[in-house]
C-alpha positions in Angstrom: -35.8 -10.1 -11.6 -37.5 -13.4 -12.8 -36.6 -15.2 -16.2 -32.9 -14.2 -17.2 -33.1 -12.0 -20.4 -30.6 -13.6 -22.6 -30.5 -11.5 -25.0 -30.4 -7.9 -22.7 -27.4 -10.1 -21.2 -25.4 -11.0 -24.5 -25.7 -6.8 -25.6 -24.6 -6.2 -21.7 -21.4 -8.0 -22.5 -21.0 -7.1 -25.9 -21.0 -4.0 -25.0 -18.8 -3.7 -21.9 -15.8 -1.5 -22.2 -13.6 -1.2 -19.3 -12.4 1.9 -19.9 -15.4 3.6 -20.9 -17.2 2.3 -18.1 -14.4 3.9 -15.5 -14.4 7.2 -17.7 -18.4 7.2 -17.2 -17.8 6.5 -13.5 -15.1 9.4 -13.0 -17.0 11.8 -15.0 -20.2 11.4 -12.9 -17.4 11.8 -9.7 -18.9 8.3 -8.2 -16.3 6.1 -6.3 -16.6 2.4 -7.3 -17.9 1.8 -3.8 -20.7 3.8 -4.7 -21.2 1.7 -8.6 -21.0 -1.3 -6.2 -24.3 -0.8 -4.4 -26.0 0.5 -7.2 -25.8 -2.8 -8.5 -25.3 -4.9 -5.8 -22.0 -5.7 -6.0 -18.7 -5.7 -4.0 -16.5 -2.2 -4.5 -13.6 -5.3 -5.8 -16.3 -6.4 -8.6 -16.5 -3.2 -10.1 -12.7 -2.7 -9.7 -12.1 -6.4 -11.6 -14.7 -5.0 -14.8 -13.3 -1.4 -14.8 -9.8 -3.2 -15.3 -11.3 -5.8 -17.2 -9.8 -8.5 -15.2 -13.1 -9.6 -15.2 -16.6 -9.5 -17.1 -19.9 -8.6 -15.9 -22.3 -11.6 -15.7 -25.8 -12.6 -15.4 -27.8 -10.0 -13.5 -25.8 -7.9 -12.6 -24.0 -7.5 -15.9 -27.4 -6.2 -16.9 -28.0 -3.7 -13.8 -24.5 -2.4 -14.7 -25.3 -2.1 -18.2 -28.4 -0.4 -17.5 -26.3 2.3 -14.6 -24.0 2.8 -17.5 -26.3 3.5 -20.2 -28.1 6.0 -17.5 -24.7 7.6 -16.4 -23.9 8.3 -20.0 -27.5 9.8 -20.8 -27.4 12.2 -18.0 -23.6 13.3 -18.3 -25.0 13.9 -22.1 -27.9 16.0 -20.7 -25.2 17.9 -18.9 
């Protein structure tokens, strides 16, 4: 992904709402398994943000933000 965008980061966490970010995913009827690969993490990472027992970081806190903003587009769309 080259240089980390700092800023694309610092909105990624800003942000970040668990329970949004679970409503998004049950709405679109994906399992967190499925969030997982999308972004290249473990199913227990998305579990940890979705209860927010942990934050997205770094890259992948910005391919999750990006899934989310894309998730809630198309669910929009209908």
């Amino acid at each position: 992904m080259g240089k980390p965008n700092l800023l694309e980061r610092s909105r990624a966490r800003r942000a970040f709402r668990p329970a949004v970010a679970r409503a998004l995913r049950r709405e679109a009827r994906l399992s967190m398994a499925e969030i997982g690969a999308a972004v290249n993490v473990s199913e227990g990472t998305v579990s940890r943000w979705e209860t927010g027992l942990r934050r997205p970081r770094g890259e992948a806190a910005e391919r999750y933000a990006a899934l989310l903003r894309q998730l809630e587009v198309d669910l929009r769309r209908g």
